[in-house]
C-alpha positions in Angstrom: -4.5 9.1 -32.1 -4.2 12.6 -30.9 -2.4 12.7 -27.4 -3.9 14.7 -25.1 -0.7 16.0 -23.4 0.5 20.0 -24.1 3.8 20.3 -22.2 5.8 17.8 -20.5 7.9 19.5 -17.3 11.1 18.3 -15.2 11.0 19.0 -11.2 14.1 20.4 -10.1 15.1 22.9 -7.4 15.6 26.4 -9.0 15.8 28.5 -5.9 19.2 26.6 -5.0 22.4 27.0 -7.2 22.6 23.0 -6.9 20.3 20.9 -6.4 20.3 18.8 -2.7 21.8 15.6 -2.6 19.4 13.0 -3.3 17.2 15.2 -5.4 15.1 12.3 -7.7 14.2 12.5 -11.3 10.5 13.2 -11.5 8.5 14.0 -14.6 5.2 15.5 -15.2 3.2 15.8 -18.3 0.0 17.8 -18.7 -2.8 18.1 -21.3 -6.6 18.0 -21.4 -9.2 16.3 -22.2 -12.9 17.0 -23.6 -14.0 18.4 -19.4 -10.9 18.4 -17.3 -7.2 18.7 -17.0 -5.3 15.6 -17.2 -2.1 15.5 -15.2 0.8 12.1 -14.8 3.5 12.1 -13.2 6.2 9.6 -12.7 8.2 10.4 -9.3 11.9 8.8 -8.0 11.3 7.5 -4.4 13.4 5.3 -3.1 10.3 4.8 -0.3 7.6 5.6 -1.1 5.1 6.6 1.8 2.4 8.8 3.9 0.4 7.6 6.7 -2.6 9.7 5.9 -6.2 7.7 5.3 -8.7 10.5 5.3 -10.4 12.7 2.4 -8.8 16.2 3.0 -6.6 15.3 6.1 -3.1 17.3 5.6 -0.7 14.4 4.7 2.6 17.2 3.6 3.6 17.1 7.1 3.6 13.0 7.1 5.2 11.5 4.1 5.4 11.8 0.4 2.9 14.4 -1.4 2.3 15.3 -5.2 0.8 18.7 -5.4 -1.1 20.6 -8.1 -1.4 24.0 -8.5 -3.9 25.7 -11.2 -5.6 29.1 -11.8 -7.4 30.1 -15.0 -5.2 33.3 -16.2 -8.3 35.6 -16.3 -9.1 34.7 -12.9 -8.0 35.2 -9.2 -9.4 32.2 -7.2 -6.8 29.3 -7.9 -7.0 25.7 -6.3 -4.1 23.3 -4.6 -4.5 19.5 -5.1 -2.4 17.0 -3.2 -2.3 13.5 -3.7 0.1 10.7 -1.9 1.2 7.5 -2.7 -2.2 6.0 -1.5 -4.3 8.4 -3.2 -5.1 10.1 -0.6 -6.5 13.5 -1.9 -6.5 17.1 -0.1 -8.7 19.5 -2.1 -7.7 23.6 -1.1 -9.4 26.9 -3.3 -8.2 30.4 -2.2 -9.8 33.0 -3.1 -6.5 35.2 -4.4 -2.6 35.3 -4.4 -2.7 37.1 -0.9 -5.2 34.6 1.1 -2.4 32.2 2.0 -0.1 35.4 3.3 -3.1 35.7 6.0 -3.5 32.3 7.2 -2.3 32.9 11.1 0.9 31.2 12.6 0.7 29.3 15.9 -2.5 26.8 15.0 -2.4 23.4 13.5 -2.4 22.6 9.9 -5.7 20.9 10.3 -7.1 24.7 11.3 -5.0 26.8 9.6 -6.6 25.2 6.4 -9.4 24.2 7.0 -11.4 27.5 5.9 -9.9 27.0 2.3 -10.4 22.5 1.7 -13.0 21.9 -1.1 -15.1 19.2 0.8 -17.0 17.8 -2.2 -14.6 15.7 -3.7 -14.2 16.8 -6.9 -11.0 15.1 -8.6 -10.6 11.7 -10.1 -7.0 9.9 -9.3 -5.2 6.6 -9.2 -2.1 6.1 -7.9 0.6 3.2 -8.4 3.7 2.8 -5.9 6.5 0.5 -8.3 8.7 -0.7 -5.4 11.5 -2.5 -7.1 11.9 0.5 -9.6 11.7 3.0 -7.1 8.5 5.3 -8.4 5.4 6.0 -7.9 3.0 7.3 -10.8 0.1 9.4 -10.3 -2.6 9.7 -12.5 -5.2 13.1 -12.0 -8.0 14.6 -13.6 -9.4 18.3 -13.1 -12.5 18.8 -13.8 -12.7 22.2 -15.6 -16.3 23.1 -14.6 -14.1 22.8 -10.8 -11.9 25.3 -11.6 -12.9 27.9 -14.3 -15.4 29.9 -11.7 -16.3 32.3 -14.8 -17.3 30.1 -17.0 -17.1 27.3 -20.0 -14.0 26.8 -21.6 -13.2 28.0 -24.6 -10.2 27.0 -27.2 -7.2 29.4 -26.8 -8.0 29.9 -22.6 -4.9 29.4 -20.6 -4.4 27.9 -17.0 -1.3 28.6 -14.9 0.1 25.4 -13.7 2.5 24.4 -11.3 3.4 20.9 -9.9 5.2 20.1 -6.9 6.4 17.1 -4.1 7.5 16.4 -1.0 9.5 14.1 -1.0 10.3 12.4 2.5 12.8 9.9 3.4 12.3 8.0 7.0 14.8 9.0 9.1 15.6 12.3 7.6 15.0 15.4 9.6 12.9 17.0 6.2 11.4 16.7 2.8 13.3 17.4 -0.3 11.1 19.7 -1.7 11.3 20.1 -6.1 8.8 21.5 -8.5 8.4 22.2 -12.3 7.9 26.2 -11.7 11.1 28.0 -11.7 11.3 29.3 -8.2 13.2 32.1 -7.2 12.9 31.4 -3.7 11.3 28.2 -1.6 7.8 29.0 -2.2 5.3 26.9 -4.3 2.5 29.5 -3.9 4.6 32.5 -6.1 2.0 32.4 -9.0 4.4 34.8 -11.4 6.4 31.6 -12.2 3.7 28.8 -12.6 4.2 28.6 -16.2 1.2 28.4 -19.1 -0.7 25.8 -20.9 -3.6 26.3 -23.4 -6.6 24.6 -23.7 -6.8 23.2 -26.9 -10.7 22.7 -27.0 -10.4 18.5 -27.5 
């Protein structure tokens, strides 16, 4: 049987010339099926855990968070997917790479992104927190017809991708933060290094 995954990534940290201590192994593959990109990812947490219990309610600010970035190459608008350990699911679309340079400072995270959440829910995901060896695994699909705002896919189309995580530890003053783009600096929203992967027309 043909598997439907394309690339299989790492998280690490590449802005930092080592990575922090307590840094966990986490690994994400990626493919596609006949309507929708199919994303797993097996994620190190010693703890595994986010308060959050509402559709769209910011939960990076509260505990553990998977996130998924995609944009169709041939196309500005891109969409941000996060999921937690309980599947609770926060759908964003900006419009372009600059919308999220002019949200404003000084106003909740609740406001500031409010104006961008996707409030159909669109995505399909499970989740499965494995306590006694240490993980959590997330399971996601992305609809196509969701993302691709010009159209069908077509064999030989590429989507950008990045996937990212919060990673919190109670106690500790902030997240380790990791993702399977090499960033140059600390910010999961620099689109030049989201890295490639080709629909394959299943």
């Amino acid at each position: 049987m043909k598997t439907p995954f394309a690339v299989e990534w790492t998280m690490r940290q590449a802005w930092r010339a080592t990575p922090e201590a307590g840094l966990e192994c986490a690994v994400v593959r990626a493919g596609w099926t006949a309507d929708a990109l199919l994303v797993e990812a097996d994620l190190g947490d010693r703890a595994a855990f986010n308060p959050a219990k509402a559709f769209n309610e910011v939960a990076y600010t509260k505990g553990d968070v998977f996130e998924i970035f995609v944009r169709p190459e041939t196309q500005e608008a891109y969409f941000e997917i996060h999921i937690t350990p309980e599947n609770q699911v926060l759908q964003l679309r900006f419009a372009d790479s600059h919308a999220i340079r002019q949200i404003r400072a000084g106003r909740t995270e609740e406001e500031k992104l409010g104006p961008y959440m996707v409030w159909e829910p669109r995505i399909t995901s499970e989740t499965r927190v494995d306590a006694a060896a240490k993980m959590w695994h997330v399971r996601a699909l992305v609809p196509t017809a969701m993302v691709s705002e010009k159209g069908p896919m077509k064999p030989g189309d590429r989507w950008l991708c990045s996937f990212c995580r919060y990673d919190y530890t109670q106690g500790a003053k902030s997240p380790i933060l990791s993702s399977t783009s090499p960033h140059v600096e600390c910010n999961f929203h620099r689109q030049q290094e989201w890295q490639p992967i080709v629909f394959s027309g299943v």
